[in-house]
Residue, then its C-alpha position, 0 to 999 in steps of 0.5 A: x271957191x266951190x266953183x274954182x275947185x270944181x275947175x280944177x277937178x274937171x281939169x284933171x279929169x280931162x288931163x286923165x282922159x287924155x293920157x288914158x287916150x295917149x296910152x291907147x294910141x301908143x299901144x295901137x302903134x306897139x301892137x299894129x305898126x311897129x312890127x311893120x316899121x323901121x327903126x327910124x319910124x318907131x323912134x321917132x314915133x317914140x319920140x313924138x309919143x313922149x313929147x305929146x305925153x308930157x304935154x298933157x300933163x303940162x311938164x315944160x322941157x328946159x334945156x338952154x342953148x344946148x342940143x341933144x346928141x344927134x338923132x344917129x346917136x348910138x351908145x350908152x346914156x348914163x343920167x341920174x334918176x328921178x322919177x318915172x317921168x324920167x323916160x319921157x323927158x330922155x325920150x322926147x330928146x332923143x328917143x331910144x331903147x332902155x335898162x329898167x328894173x324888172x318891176x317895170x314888166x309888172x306896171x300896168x300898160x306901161x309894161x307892156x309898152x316897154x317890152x314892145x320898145x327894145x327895153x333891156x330888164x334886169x333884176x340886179x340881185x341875179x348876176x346871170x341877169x346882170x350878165x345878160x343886160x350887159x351883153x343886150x346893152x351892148x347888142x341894142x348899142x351896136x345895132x344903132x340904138x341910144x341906150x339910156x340908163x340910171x346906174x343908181x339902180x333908184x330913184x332919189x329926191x335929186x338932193x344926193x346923187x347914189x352910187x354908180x353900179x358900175x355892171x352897166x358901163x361893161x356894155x359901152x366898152x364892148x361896143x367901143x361906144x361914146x357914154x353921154x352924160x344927162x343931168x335930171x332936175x324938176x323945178x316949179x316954174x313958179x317958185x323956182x323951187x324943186x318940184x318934190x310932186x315930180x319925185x317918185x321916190x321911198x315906198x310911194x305907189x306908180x299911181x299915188x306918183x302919177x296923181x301927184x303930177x297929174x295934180x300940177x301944172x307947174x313942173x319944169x324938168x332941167x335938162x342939162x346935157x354933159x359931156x359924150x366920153x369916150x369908153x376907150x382905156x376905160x374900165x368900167x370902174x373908171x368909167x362908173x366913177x368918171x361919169x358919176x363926178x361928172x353928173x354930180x357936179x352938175x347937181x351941185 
């Protein structure tokens, strides 16, 4: 028993070393060659960043029969929101720019990666803040980025869907873009169950959140990939309420 457990350390302590590793590279990549690099080269650098991210850490992506949108795919990407590892599994689907809290500029390396990758922050109790993400939105979509947002400002345990802020859909109306819709879900490939390790959710720490997944090596995140709605003779009330009915129904 002593020797299975010791097994175990050791390989979570060389699962860490290579994520310690991976988030070395990716700041090589921000720091040194994206500022030479085109949009094509640093999505998919993004792109195959995430992927190898994800399995280190042993997360298996299950999307069925279903495909991502195309990789010249520019609009908004509306999805419920769970966990941190969220933005990696979106990310190694289909790679673009984010809307994340302004918390995030205060995680360690992450924060910085995150500015480096035409992340639009906003700090939803100022509306000059809202303003502004709406109008960034709207820029990174019509300079041929795929936006990704979580519109429940919050992650969540996966069992309730929160309401849609609706601020956030303005920028897919002022682009006159498409709004696709993602369904998150982190099960155990063992017991079908869903994966609560994979939740970072209520007063949990990023690195109290971090060891938890680091801890398992049985989480599966289910993609289920929606319907692209088209933002014209929406507002962005209907546009919020639409997506929202949308993306609970396939929680149900």
């Amino acid at each position: 028993m002593q020797a299975f457990v010791s097994g175990i350390r050791r390989s979570r302590f060389i699962k860490s070393l290579r994520v310690v590793g991976l988030f070395g590279r990716a700041g090589f990549l921000v720091t040194v060659r994206f500022p030479s690099w085109q949009k094509p080269q640093r999505l998919a650098a993004i792109q195959n960043w995430a992927r190898q991210v994800l399995a280190v850490l042993e997360i298996e992506i299950h999307i069925g029969n279903q495909k991502p949108p195309p990789a010249e795919f520019a609009g908004l990407v509306v999805s419920n929101h769970l966990s941190w590892l969220d933005i990696l599994v979106l990310q190694s689907l289909m790679p673009g720019a984010f809307v994340a809290k302004t918390e995030v500029k205060r995680w360690p390396v992450v924060g910085y990666l995150a500015q480096a990758c035409a992340t639009v922050f906003v700090d939803r109790s100022s509306p000059r803040s809202a303003h502004s993400m709406v109008e960034d939105t709207a820029a990174a979509i019509a300079q041929g980025y795929a936006v990704v947002v979580f519109p429940e400002g919050t992650s969540s345990n996966g069992q309730s869907l929160g309401t849609f802020h609706a601020n956030i859909f303005e920028s897919a109306i002022r682009a006159d873009s498409q709004v696709q819709l993602m369904t998150l879900k982190y099960l155990d490939r063992s017991t079908g169950e869903a994966a609560s390790s994979a939740h970072f959710i209520d007063d949990m720490t990023l690195l109290a959140s971090i060891q938890s997944v680091m801890a398992q090596s049985t989480i599966q995140a289910r993609v289920q990939i929606g319907e692209c709605i088209s933002a014209i003779g929406h507002s962005r009330k209907t546009l919020a309420q639409l997506s929202h009915a949308k993306i609970r129904a396939q929680l149900l």
